[in-house]
C-alpha positions in Angstrom: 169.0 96.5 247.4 172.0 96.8 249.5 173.4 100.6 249.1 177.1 101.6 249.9 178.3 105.2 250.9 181.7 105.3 250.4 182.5 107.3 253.5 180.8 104.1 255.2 183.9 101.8 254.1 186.0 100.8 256.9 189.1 99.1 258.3 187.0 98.2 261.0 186.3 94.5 260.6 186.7 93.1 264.0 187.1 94.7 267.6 191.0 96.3 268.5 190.9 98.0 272.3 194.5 98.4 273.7 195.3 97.3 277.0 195.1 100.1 279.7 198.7 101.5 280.5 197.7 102.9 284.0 197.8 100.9 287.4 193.9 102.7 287.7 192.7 100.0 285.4 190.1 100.4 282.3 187.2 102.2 281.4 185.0 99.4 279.8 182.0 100.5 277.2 179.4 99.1 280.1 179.3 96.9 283.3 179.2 93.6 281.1 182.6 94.3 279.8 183.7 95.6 282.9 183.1 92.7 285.2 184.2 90.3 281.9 187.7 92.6 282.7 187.9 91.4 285.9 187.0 87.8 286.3 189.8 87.7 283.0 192.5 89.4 285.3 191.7 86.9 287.5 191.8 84.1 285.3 188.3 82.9 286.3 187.4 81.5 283.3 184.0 79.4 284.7 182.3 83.2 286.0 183.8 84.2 282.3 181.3 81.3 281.2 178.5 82.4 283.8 178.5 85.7 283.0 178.2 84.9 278.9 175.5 82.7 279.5 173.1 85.3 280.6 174.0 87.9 278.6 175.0 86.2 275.3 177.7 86.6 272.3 177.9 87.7 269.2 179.7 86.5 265.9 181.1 87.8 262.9 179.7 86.7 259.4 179.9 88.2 255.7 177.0 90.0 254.7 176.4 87.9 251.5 176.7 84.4 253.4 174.2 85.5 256.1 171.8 86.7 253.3 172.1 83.1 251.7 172.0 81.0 254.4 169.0 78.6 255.0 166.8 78.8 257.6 169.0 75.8 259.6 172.5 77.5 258.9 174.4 79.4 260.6 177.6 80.6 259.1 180.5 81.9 260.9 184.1 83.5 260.3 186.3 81.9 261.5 190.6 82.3 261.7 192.8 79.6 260.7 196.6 80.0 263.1 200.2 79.5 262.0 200.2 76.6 264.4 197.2 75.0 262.4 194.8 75.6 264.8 191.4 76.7 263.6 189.7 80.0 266.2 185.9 81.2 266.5 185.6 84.9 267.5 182.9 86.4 269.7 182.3 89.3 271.2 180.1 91.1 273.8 177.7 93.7 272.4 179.8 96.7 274.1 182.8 96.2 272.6 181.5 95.6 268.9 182.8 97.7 266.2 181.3 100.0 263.9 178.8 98.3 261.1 180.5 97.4 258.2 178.7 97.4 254.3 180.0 93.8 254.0 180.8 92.6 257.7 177.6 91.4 260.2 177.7 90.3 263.5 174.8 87.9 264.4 173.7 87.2 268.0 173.9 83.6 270.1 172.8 82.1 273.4 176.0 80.2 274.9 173.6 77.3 274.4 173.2 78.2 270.6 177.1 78.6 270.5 177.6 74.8 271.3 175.6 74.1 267.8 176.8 77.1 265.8 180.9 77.1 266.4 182.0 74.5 263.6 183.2 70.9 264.7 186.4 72.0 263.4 187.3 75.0 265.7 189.9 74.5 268.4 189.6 77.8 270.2 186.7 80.0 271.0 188.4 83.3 271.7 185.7 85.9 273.7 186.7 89.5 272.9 190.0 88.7 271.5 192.1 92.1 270.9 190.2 94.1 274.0 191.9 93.9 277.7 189.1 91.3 278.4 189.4 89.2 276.0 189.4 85.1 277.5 189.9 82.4 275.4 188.1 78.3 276.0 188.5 75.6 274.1 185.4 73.9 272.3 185.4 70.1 272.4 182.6 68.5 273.3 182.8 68.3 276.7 183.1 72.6 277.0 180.3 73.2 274.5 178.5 70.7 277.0 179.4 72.9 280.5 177.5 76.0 277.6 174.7 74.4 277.4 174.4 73.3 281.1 174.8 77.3 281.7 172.8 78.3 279.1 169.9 75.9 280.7 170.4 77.3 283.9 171.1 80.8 283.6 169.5 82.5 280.5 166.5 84.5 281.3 165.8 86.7 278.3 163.2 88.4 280.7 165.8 89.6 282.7 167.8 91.3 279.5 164.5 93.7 279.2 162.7 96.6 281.4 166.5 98.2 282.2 168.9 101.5 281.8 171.3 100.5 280.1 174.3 103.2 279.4 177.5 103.0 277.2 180.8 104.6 279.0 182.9 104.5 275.8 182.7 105.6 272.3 179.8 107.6 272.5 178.1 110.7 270.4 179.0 113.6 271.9 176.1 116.1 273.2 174.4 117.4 270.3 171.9 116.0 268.0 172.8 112.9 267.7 172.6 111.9 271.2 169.7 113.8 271.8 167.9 111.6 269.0 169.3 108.7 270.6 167.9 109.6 273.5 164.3 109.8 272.0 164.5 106.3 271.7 165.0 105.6 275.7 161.3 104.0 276.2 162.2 101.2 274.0 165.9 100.4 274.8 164.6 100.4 278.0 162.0 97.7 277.3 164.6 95.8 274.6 167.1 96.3 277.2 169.4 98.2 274.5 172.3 100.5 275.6 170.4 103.6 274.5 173.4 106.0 273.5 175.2 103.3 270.8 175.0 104.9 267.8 176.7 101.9 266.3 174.2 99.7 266.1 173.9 95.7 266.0 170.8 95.2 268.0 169.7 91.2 267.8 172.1 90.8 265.3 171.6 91.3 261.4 168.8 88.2 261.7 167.7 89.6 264.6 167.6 92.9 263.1 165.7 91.2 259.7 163.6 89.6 261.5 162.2 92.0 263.8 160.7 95.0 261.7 159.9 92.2 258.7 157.7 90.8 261.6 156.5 94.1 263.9 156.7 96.4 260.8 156.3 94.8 257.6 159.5 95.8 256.3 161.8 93.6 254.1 163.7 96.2 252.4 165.2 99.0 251.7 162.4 101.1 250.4 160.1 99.6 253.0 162.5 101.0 255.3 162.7 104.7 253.6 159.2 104.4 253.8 158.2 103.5 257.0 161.5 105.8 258.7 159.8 109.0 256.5 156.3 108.1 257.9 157.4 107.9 261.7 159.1 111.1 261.4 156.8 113.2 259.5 154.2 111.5 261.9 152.3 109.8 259.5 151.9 106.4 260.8 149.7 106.7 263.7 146.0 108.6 263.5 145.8 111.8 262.7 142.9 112.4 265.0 144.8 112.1 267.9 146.6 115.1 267.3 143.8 117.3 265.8 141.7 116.8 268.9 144.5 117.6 270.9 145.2 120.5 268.7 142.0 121.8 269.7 142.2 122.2 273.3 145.7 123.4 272.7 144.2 126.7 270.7 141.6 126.9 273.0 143.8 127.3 275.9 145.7 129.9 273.9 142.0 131.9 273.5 141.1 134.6 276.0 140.8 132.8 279.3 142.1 129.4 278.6 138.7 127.5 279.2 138.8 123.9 277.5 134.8 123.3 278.7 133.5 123.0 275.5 136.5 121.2 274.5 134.2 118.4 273.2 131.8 121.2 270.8 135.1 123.0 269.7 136.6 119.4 267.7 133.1 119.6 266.3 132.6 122.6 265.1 135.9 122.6 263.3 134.9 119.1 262.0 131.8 120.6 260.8 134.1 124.0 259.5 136.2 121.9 257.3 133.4 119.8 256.1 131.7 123.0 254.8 135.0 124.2 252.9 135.4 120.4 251.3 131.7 120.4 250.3 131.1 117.3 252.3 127.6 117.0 253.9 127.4 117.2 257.3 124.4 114.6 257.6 125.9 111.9 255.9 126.3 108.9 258.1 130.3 108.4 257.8 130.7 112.3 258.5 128.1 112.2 261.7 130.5 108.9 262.6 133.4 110.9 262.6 132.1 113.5 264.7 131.0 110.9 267.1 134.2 109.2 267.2 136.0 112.3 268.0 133.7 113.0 270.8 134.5 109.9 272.1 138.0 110.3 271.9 137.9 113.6 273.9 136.7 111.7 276.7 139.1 109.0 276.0 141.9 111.9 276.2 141.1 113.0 279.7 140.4 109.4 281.3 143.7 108.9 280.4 144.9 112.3 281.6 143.5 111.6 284.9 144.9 107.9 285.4 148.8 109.6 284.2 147.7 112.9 287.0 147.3 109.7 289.5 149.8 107.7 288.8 152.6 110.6 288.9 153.2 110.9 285.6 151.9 114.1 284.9 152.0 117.0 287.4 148.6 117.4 289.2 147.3 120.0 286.8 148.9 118.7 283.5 147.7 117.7 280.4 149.3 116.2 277.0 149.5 118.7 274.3 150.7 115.8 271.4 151.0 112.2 270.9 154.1 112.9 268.5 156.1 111.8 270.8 154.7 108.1 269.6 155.8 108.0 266.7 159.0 110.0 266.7 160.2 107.8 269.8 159.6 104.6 267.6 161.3 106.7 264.6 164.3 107.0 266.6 164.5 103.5 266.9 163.9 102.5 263.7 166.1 104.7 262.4 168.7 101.9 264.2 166.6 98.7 263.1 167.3 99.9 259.6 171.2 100.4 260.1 171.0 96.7 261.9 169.6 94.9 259.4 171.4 97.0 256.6 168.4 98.7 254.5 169.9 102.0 256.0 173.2 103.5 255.6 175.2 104.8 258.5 174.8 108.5 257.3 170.8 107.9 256.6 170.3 106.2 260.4 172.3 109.2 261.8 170.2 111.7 259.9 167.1 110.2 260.8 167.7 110.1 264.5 168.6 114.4 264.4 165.6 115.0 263.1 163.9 113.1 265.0 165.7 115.3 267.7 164.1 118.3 266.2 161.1 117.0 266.1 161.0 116.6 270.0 162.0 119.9 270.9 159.7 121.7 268.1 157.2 120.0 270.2 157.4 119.4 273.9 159.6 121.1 276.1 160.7 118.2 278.4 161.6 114.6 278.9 158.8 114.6 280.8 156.3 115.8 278.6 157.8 113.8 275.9 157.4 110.4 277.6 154.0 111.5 278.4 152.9 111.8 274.7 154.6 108.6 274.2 152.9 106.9 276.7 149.2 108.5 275.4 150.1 107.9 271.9 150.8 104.0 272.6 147.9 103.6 274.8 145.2 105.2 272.3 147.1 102.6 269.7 147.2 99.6 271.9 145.3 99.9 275.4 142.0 100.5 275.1 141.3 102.0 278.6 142.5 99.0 279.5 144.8 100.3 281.6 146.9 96.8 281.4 150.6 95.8 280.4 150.1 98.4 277.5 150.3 100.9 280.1 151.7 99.6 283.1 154.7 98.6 281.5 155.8 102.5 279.9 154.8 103.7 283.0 157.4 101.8 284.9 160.1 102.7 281.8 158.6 106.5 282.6 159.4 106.1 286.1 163.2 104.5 285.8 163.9 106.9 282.9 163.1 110.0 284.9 164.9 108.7 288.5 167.7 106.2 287.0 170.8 108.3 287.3 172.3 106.9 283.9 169.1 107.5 282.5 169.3 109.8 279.3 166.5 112.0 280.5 168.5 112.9 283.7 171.8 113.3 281.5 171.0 114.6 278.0 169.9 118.0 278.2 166.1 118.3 277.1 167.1 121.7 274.7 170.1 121.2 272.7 171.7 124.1 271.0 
C-alpha cells in the first residue's frame, strides 16, 4: 500500500540550484559536488567522467514504472528538446531533491549507465539546473570510455567506513538532527551523508531491496512494524538490558558494590518466578538462570576489551544496549522513506523519537556508541572479537575525532 500525506505533494520533481552570484564561488551540498563544480568551470569533462565513475549517478523514474518493471528493466525519464533531441538526466546524491509520492530516483554505476540510458538518448546531462551541471553525449563510443572507467575505477569498498557531511539544506539543530545523528555508526559503514533528511539511499531498488533482504520487510506494515519495534526496543533480547539493569540498581544501593552482580540477576530471576507461579526447579527456568549468569560474564569481558581498546574510559562500564536498536531505528526510519513504505512526516517522527530515546538514556555520544557497539556484539560477535567488533570500533573512533563527525558537532543534550 502506497500512502500519500498531502503536505508530502511537491513541485519538486527534479533538482533547480541557481548559479552563485558572488565572485567567492558556491557552497556545494558535499565535496562530490564541489570538486564536480570545479572540473565543470573548467570544462574538464574526462575528470567530470572520473570522478562519476567512483562515486556513481542517479536517475529519475515514476514510482509506478519502477514498481512494474522486471527484474532485467530498467526504466528511465527521459526529456524530449524543441530541437528533437532526446536528454537522460542524472544526478549526484548531494544535490537530489526532496522524495516525491510519485517521483523515484534509482542508483547506477557509470558502467550500468552505458546499458540503462536508452539507445535513443542524444544527451546525458549530469546535474542539469545546478552550477555543476556537465553535459556528454552517449553514442556508443562514450558509453564505451563509462565502462572502461567504471572497470577501472569503481571500488564500492571505498564508498564505505567514512564521515560523510552535507553543507547545504540541512535540519536545523533540534530533534531532527539529533535523530539523524543517532544513525552515524551506520552511515558511516554505508558511507551515507549522515545529516540528509531527504533520503534516497541506494535508490528506491536499492532501498527495496535492502530491508526486504536484512529485515524482512516488503511493505508498509512490515515497515510500521519493524520501525515501532526498534524504537520501543523490542527487537533485540530483553535480557541484555535486564542484566544490565541489575548492576545499574545496584550501583545506585548503599555503596555501589556490583560483586554479587552475578547472584543479584538471580535472585530477581528467582523473585519474579515466585510472583508468576513458575517453578524454580524446572529445567527451562534453571536454563535461564544459567544463561543469565553467563551473560554477566559475557558483559564484563566485553567491558574490559572496550576499557582496552579506548572506548570506554578506564573505569567505565555500559549501563544499556538501547543504543542498538534505537541507532538502527534511526536508520530505518530513512530505509522506509527510501523505499516508500514511510511517509515523509512518519520517517521524520520516527527519527525525534528516536532522539528522545538517546537522551532519556545515555548522557553522551560516547556512551551511546558504546551501547551500540555492546548491543551489536552480544547479537553478532560472539566474543569473537572479529569484524563484528573491529569494524564499530573503528566507526567509534572516526565518529568521536572526525571533525565533521556528528558527535563532535551535534550537541549530545538538545533542548
Amino acid at each position: 500500500m502506497h500512502v500519500v500525506s498531502e503536505d508530502e505533494l511537491h513541485d519538486e520533481f527534479f533538482p533547480s540550484i541557481p548559479s552563485p552570484e558572488s565572485a567567492a564561488g558556491w557552497q556545494a551540498p558535499t565535496e562530490l559536488e564541489q570538486h564536480l563544480y570545479k572540473l565543470s568551470r573548467a570544462d574538464n569533462g574526462y575528470a567530470y567522467l572520473r570522478t562519476l565513475a567512483t562515486e556513481g549517478v542517479y536517475y529519475p523514474v515514476r514510482l509506478d514504472h519502477a514498481r512494474e518493471a522486471a527484474e532485467d528493466e530498467y526504466p528511465m525519464l527521459t526529456v524530449d528538446t524543441s530541437d528533437g533531441r532526446v536528454v537522460a538526466q542524472v544526478y549526484t546524491a548531494g544535490v537530489l531533491p526532496r522524495p516525491h509520492p510519485y517521483l523515484v530516483y534509482e542508483y547506477a554505476t557509470l558502467g550500468a549507465l552505458a546499458h540503462v540510458v536508452p539507445e535513443q538518448v542524444d544527451v546525458l546531462a549530469v546535474n542539469a539546473a545546478t552550477p555543476c551541471e556537465h553535459f556528454f553525449l552517449t553514442d556508443d563510443e562514450e558509453r564505451e570510455v563509462w565502462l572502461d572507467l567504471h572497470h577501472e575505477l569503481f571500488e564500492p569498498d571505498e564508498l564505505m567506513d567514512r564521515v560523510v557531511t552535507r553543507r547545504t539544506r540541512v535540519p536545523e539543530p533540534g530533534a531532527l538532527l539529533h535523530g539523524l545523528a543517532c544513525g552515524a555508526h551506520l552511515c558511516f559503514r554505508n558511507g551515507d551523508a549522515w545529516n540528509t533528511a531527504h533520503w534516497h539511499g541506494m535508490g528506491y531498488q536499492g532501498e527495496v531491496t535492502r530491508i526486504s533482504r536484512d529485515w524482512g520487510v516488503d511493505s508498509r506494515e512490515d515497515w510500521l512494524r519493524t520501525q515501532e519495534g526498534l524504537l520501543e526496543r523490542e527487537l533485540s533480547s530483553s535480557a541484555w538490558n535486564d542484566v544490565l539493569g541489575a548492576r545499574n540498581m545496584l550501583l545506585e544501593g548503599a555503596n555501589g558494590a556490583t560483586d554479587h552482580w552475578r547472584d543479584h540477576v538471580e535472585a530477581s530471576l528467582r523473585a519474579g518466578a515466585r510472583r508468576s507461579l513458575t517453578p524454580t526447579d524446572d529445567p527451562d527456568f534453571m536454563s535461564m538462570v544459567a544463561r543469565a549468569r553467563d551473560l554477566v560474564g559475557k558483559i564484563l569481558r566485553y567491558e574490559a576489551r572496550f576499557r582496552a581498546d579506548g572506548l570506554l574510559p578506564p573505569d567505565g562500564i555500559v549501563r544499556s544496549a538501547a543504543a542498538w536498536d534505537i541507532g538502527r531505528a534511526s536508520k530505518m526510519a530513512r530505509w522506509g522513506l527510501g523505499a516508500r513504505y514511510a511517509t515523509e512526516t512518519e520517517a521524520h517522527t520516527a527519527l525525534e523519537r528516536a532522539s528522545r530515546r538517546a537522551q532519556e538514556i545515555y548522557g553522551s555520544w560516547e556512551e551511546f556508541s558504546a551501547g551500540y557497539i555492546l548491543g551489536r556484539c552480544l547479537h553478532f560477535d560472539e566474543e569473537h572479537f572479529g569484524s563484528w567488533y573491529t569494524t564499530v570500533l573503528e566507526a567509534h573512533r572516526e565518529l568521536t575525532t572526525d571533525p565533521d563527525s556528528p558527535w563532535l558537532t551535534v550537541p549530545f543534550t538538545t533542548p
